[in-house]
Legacy VTK file of the C-alpha trace (Angstrom):
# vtk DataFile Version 3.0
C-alpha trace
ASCII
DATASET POLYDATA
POINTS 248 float
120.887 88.170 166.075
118.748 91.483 164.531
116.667 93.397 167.672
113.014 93.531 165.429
112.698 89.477 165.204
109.360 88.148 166.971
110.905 86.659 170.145
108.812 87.244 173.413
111.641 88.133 175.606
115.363 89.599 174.211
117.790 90.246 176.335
120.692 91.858 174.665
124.264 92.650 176.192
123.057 92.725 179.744
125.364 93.711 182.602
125.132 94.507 186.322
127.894 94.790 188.591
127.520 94.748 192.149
131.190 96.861 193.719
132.679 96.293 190.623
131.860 92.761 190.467
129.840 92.113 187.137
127.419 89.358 188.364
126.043 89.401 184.507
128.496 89.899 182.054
127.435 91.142 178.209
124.434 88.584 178.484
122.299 88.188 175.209
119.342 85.676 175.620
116.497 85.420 173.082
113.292 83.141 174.495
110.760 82.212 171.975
106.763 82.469 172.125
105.890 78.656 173.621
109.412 77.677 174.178
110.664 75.958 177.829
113.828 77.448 178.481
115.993 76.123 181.399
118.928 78.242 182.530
121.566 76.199 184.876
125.152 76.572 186.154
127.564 76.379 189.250
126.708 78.218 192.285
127.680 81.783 191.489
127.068 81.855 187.946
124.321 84.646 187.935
121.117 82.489 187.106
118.739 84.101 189.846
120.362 87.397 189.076
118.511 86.887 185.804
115.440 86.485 186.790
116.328 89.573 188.901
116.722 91.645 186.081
114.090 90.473 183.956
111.395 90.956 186.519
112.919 94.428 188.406
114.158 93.269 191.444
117.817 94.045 190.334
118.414 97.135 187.917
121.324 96.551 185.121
123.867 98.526 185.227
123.440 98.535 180.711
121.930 96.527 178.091
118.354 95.700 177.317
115.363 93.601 178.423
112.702 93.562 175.824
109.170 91.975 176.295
106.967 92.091 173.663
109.252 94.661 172.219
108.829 96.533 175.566
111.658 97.724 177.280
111.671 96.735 180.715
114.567 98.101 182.434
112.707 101.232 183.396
109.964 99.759 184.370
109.351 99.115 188.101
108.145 95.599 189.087
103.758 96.059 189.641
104.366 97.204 185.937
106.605 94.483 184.635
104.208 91.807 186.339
100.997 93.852 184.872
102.950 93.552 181.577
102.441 89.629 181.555
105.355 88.437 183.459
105.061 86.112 186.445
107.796 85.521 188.653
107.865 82.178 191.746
110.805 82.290 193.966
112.735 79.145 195.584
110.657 79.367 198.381
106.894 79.464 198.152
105.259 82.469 198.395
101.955 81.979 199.743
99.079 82.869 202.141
99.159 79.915 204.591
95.517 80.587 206.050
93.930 80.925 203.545
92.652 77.998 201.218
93.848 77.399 198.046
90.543 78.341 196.404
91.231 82.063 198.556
94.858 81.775 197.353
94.178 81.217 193.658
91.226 84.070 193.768
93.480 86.597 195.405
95.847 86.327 192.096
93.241 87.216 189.931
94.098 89.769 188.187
91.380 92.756 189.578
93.436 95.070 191.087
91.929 94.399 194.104
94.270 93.987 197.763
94.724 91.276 199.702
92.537 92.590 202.560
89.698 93.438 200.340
89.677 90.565 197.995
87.684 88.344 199.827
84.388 89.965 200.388
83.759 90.250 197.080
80.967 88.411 195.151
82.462 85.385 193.411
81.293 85.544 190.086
80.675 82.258 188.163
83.228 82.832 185.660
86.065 82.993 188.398
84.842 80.226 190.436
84.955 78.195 186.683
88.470 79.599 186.172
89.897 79.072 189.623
88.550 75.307 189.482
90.178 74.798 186.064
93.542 76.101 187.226
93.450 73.945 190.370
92.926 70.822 188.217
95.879 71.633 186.084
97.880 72.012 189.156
96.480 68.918 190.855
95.156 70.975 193.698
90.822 70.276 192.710
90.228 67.962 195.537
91.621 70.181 198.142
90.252 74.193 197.586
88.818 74.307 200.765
92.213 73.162 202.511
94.131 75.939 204.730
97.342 76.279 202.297
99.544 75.701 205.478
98.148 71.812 205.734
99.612 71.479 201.725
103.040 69.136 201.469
105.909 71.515 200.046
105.474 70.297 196.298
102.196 71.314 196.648
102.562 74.727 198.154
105.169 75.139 194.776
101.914 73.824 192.361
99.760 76.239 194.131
102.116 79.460 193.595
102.658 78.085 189.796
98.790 78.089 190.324
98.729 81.856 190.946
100.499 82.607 188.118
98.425 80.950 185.927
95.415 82.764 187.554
97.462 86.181 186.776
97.594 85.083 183.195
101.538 85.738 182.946
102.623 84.731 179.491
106.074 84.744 180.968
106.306 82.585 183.565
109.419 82.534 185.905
110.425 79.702 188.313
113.288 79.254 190.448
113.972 75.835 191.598
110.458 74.992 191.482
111.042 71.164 192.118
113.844 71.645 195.148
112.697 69.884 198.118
110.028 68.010 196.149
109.426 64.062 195.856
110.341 61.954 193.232
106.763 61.103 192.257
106.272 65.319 192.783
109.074 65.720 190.728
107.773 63.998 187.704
104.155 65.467 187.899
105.825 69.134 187.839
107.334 67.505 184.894
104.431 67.007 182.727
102.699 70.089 184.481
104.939 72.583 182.941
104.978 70.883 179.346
101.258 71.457 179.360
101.602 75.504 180.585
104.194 75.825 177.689
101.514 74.666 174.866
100.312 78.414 176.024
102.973 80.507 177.309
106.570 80.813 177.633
108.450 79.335 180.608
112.174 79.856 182.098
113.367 77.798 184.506
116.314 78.108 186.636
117.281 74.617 187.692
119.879 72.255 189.143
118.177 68.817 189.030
119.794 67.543 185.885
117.002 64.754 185.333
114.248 66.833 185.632
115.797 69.620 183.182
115.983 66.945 180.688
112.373 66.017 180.771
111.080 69.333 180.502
113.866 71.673 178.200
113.513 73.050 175.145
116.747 74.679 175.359
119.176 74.572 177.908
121.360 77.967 178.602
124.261 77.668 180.570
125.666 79.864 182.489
129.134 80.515 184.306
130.542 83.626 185.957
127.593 85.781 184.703
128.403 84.580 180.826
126.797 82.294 178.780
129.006 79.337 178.152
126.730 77.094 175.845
123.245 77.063 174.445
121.324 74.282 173.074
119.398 70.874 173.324
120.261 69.005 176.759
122.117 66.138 174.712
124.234 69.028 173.067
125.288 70.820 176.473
126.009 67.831 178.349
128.062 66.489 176.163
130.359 70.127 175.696
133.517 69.718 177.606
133.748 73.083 178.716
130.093 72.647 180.186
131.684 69.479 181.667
134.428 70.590 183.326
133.294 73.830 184.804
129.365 72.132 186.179
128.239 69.069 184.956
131.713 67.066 186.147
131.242 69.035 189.980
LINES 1 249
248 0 1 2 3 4 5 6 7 8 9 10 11 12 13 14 15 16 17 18 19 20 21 22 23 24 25 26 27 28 29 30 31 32 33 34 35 36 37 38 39 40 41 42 43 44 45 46 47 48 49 50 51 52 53 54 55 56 57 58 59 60 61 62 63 64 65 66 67 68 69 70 71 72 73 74 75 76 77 78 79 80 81 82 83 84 85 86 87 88 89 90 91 92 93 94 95 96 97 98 99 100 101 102 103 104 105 106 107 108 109 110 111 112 113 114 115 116 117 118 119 120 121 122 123 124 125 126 127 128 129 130 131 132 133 134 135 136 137 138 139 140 141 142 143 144 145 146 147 148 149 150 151 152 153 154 155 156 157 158 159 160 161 162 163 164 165 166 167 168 169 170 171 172 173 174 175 176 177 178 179 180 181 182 183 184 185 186 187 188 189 190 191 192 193 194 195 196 197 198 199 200 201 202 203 204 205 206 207 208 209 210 211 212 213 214 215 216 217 218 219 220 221 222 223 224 225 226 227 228 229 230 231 232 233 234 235 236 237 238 239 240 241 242 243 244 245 246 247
């Protein structure tokens, strides 16, 4: 596929090795403007490693990682998250004593620190914002709550919360629904269809019933290589997808 086409993210034969181990082997991944990608695969496969790369944790060893036609492999990671890209880990990342309204307002994007944040004058438009985003995440009746009194699914809404405040238009998520309740599960769900009307999402994900509510593509990966690409219907029913995840 050409380099100049109009994708948001294009990640082109991308390789790191770790002692001569290539954890990402000669990857090539191309994620539309709006689209939901989910990336899944055995334990091993390289899927976190991804999101590694793409948001600088990990350096490649070669290949490219373009945003925006960007290139983001020499970029360190305050720049790639100024850039637009937004990164939540499998466990959540946020400031238990604060409240959720202090939480969401410390993500906004004023280059301010975390120390210094909070005596500043709360303007109307970031109060309107902040209330907004905690509606979309379910989170509006409880602002004033200390983040540590939050159930785990809604510690994970309330980081996906931050992002939103950051105004990532690359939005990363690993395992955002592990741990979470059925009836958590499916709210997450609908959640991230509604972020992906206005940004781009990837997922990295092992619940196979919640990556089929919410894909627009499914990648697979296996050994650091993409195996298959495609609806969920179409990689579920591949047999080498079969045999080497989906049949574990």
């Amino acid at each position: 596929m050409p380099s100049d086409t109009d994708f948001l993210l294009a990640i082109e034969d991308l390789t790191v090795s770790f002692d001569g181990f290539k954890a990402v082997d000669a990857l090539t991944l191309y994620v539309d403007k709006g689209e939901l990608r989910v990336i899944i695969g055995p334990n091993g496969a390289g899927k976190t490693t991804v999101l590694d790369l793409i948001s600088g944790k990990t350096k490649s060893t070669s290949g490219s990682i373009r945003y925006k036609n960007v290139e983001l492999t020499t970029m360190r990671e305050h720049e790639i998250v100024r850039a637009g890209i937004g990164r939540k880990f499998q466990t959540p990342s946020i400031y238990e004593k604060l409240t959720v309204f202090e939480n969401l307002e410390i993500s906004y994007p004023w280059g301010r620190n975390v120390l210094g944040s909070l005596g500043f004058k709360r303007s109307e438009e970031v109060v309107t914002r902040i209330c907004n985003i905690a509606e979309e995440i379910f989170l509006q009746d409880m602002l004033e709550l200390p983040a540590e009194l939050l159930s785990h699914g809604q510690k994970q809404w309330l980081e996906i919360g931050m992002l939103l405040v950051q105004d990532s238009e690359l939005v990363m998520l690993d395992e955002p629904v592990a741990g979470m309740t059925a009836k958590e599960r499916d709210a997450t769900a609908l959640l991230l269809r509604k972020i992906a009307k206005e940004r781009s999402i990837v997922v990295v994900e092992h619940d196979m019933d919640f990556v089929a509510k919410i894909a627009d593509r499914v990648t697979v990966l296996h050994l650091g290589k993409i195996i298959k690409e495609g609806t969920m219907d179409e990689v579920r029913n591949d047999p080498t997808v079969q045999e080497v995840y989906l049949g574990h």
